[in-house]
C-alpha positions in Angstrom: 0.0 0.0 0.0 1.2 3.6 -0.7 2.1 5.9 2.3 -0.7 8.6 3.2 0.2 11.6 5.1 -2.0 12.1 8.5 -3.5 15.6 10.1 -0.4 15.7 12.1 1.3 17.5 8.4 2.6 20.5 9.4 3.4 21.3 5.9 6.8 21.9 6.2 7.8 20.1 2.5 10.5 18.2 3.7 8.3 14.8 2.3 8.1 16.7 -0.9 12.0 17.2 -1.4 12.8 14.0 -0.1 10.7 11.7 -2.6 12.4 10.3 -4.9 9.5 10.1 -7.7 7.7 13.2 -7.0 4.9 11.9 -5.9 3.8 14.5 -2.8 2.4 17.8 -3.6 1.3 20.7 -1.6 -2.7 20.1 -0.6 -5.2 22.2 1.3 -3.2 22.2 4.6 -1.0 19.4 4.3 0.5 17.4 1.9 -0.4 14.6 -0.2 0.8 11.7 -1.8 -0.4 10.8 -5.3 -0.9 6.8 -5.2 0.1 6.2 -8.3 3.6 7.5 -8.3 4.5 6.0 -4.5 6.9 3.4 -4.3 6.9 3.0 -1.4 10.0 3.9 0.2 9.1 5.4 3.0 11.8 8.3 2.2 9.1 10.8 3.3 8.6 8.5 6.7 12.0 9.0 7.2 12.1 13.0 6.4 9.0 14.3 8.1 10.3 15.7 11.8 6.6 14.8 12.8 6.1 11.3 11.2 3.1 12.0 9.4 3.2 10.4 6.8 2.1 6.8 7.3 1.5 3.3 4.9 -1.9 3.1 4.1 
């Protein structure tokens, strides 16, 4: 399953530059992963200094 990113997104971008395939984009208030592109890495897991983004 592709990673999501919770409410606890403070919208910082750090999971943005961090993916490798560009697949997070800046949403209404947080960021979101397109589940298309994810590969799941977890590279934005391991980026985010509030671990919100999560595997579905």
């Amino acid at each position: 399953m592709a990673f999501k990113i919770t409410d606890a997104c403070i919208a910082c971008g750090a999971c943005a530059a961090g993916c490798p395939v560009e697949a997070i984009s800046e949403g209404d208030g947080k960021y979101e992963i397109d589940p298309e592109k994810c590969i799941e890495c977890g590279a934005c897991a391991d980026t985010c200094p509030v671990s919100a983004p999560e595997q579905a």
